[in-house]
NUSEKE-596136 format. One record per residue (C-alpha): x, y, z. Coordinates in steps of 0.25 Angstrom, whole numbers, plus 2048, in hexadecimal, padded with zeros to 3 digits. Layout:
BEGIN
XYZ ...
% end
This chain:
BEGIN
7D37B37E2 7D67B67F2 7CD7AF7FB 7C67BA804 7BB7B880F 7B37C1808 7AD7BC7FB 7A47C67F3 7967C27FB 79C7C6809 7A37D0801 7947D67FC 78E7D380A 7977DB813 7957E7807 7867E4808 7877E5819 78F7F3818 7877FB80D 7797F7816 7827FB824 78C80681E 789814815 79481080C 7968127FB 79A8027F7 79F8077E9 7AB80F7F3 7AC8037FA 7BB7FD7FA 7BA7ED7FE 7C77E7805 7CA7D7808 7D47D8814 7D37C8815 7DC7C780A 7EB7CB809 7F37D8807 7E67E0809 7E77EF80E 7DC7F3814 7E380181A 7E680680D 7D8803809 7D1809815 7DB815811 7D6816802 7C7813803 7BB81A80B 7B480D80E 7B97FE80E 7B47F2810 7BD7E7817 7BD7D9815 7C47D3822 7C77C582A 7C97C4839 7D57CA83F 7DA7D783A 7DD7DB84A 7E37E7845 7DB7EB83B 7D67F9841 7E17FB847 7E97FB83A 7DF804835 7E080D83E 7F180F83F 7ED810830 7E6820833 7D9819830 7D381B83E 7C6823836 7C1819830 7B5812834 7B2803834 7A47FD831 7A47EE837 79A7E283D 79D7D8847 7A07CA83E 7A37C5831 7957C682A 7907D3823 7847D682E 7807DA83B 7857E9842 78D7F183A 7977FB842 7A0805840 7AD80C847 7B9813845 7C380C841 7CC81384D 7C280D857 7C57FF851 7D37FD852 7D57F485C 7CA7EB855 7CD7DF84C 7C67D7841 7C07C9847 7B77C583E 7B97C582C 7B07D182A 7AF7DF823 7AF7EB826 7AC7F981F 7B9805821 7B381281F 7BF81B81F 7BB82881A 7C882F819 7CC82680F 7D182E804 7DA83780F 7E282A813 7EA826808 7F082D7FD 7FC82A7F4 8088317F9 80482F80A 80B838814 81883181A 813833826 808827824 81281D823 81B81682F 82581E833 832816834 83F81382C 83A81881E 83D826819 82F827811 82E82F803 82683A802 8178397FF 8198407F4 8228387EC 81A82B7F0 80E82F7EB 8178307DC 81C8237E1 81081C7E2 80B8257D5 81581F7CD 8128117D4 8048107CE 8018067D7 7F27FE7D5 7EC7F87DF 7F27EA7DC 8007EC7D8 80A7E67DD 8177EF7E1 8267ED7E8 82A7F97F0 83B7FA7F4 83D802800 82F80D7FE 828808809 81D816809 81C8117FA 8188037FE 80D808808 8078107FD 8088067F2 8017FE7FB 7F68057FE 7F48067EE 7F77F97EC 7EC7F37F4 7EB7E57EE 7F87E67EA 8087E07EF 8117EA7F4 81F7E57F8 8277EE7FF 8367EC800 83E7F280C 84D7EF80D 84E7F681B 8467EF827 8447FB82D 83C800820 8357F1822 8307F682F 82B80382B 8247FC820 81E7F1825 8197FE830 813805823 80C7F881F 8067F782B 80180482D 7FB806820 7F57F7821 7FC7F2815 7FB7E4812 8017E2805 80F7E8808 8197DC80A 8267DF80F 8347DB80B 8427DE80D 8467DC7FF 8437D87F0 8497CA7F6 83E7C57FF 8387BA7FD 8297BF7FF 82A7C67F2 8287B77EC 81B7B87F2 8147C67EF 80E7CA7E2 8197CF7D9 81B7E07D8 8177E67CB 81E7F47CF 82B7F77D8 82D8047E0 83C8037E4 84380F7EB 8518107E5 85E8087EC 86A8007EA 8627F47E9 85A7F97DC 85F7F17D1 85E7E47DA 8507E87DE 84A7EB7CE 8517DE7CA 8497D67D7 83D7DD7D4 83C7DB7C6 83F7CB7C7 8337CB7D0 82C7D27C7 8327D67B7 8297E07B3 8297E97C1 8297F67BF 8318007C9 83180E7CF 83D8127D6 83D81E7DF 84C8227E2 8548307E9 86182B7E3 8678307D7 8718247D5 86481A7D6 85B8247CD 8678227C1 86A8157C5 85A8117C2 85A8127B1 8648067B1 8607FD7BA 8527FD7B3 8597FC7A8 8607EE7AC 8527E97B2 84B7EB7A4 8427F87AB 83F8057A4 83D8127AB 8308177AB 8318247B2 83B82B7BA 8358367C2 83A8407CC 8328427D9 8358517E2 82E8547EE 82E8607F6 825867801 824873807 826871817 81E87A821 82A884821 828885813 83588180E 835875803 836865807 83C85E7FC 83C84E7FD 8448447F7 8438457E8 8428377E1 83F82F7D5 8388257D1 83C81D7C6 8328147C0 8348097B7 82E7FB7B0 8347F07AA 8387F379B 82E7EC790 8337E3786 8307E6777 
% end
């Protein structure tokens, strides 16, 4: 079990302090132990009304964060200390950005546009602006449908950086390991991660690194089609045999090439589906947008 400041009797106290201090419904009440590793406290803040964080001293940047993160609505409910008493307060978190955390403590996040600010399928435009062409909304929100991602899973992404953002906000508790050849993509990710607070997102260059020995193994992959595709299912399965895939491609000569390569790694095809896209613009003539598909598959069960 993961030593934590916050055993469950300063747990029960500090919930104690702010249902005596703070008009608040405990059953709604998400709980979140930042001391530990690989929490995402942004995400959270993003998904839930009211949260309660468990924190150490330090954090300089915490409000900060938050508020580069569109979260500069939400109010904070705090004391002065590390003990569950004395004067409560209260403050936009926009009026507490160039504060820090000095002291292991917690404090209550009331964000009450909670269910506005994250959705499956973001706008592009949330995500740093950089080197990397980003897929329409659209088809990531049938990415991520066919991902089916739980709050502990574990997942390699290949070159989908918007989809590693949102698997992480799903994936709250769990491992994501983004995978991006290009330094420039590296950047732009690392940005993303940033941005959106993501502390379980480790970035590599390629299936090769030797930090892949120490992250939990990925139970799925979501790969986007190259000519280094048979090398990658074979890397990914010896670090895991029983991965199952999704691969997103535009190509045709990758699309055909796909049947037999699971073939010869022991996979099954799953689902082959067909994603087409198109808007009407504000002069009423029709968008279309790259029209992929996704190919999903599992290893092949033995009789």
């Amino acid at each position: 079990m993961e030593s934590t400041l916050f055993t469950n009797e300063i747990i029960l106290s500090w919930l104690q302090y702010y249902s005596q201090n703070v008009k608040i419904n405990l059953s709604k009440l998400k709980m979140l132990d930042i001391t530990g590793k690989n929490k995402n406290l942004i995400p959270a803040i993003m998904n839930n009304q009211a949260v309660l964080v468990f924190t150490d001293a330090g954090h300089p940047d915490i409000f900060y964060d938050m508020w580069n993160a569109e979260l500069g609505d939400c109010e904070i409910w705090y004391n002065e200390g590390s003990d569950p008493s004395g004067e409560i307060k209260h403050n936009k978190l926009s009026n507490m950005i160039d504060r820090g955390i000095n002291a292991s403590a917690a404090m209550l996040i009331i964000n009450a546009k909670a269910t506005a600010n994250y959705q499956i399928g973001m706008e592009n435009d949330r995500f740093s602006s950089g080197s990397v062409n980003y897929v329409c909304r659209e088809v990531r929100a049938v990415i991520m449908n066919k991902l089916n991602l739980g709050y502990q899973d574990n997942i390699c992404i290949i070159s989908g950086e918007s989809i590693a953002v949102e698997a992480a906000m799903i994936a709250t508790e769990g491992s994501i390991i983004a995978v991006e050849y290009d330094f420039r993509d590296r950047d732009t990710m690392k940005e993303n991660t940033e941005k959106f607070g993501l502390g379980n997102v480790s970035i590599v260059e390629s299936l090769e690194d030797p930090v892949l020995k120490k992250l939990p193994k990925p139970d799925i992959a979501f790969m986007v089609a190259s000519p280094k595709i048979s090398s990658e299912i074979r890397s990914l399965l010896a670090i895991n045999p029983n991965m199952n895939f999704v691969i997103y491609t535009l190509d045709f000569e990758s699309l055909t090439s796909i049947p037999e390569l699971f073939r010869e790694n022991g996979l099954e095809r799953t689902e082959a589906l067909f994603i087409e896209i198109s808007r009407v613009n504000s002069k009423n003539m029709m968008e279309p947008f790259p029209a992929p598909w996704l190919i999903s598959g599992k290893k092949i069960k033995a009789l």
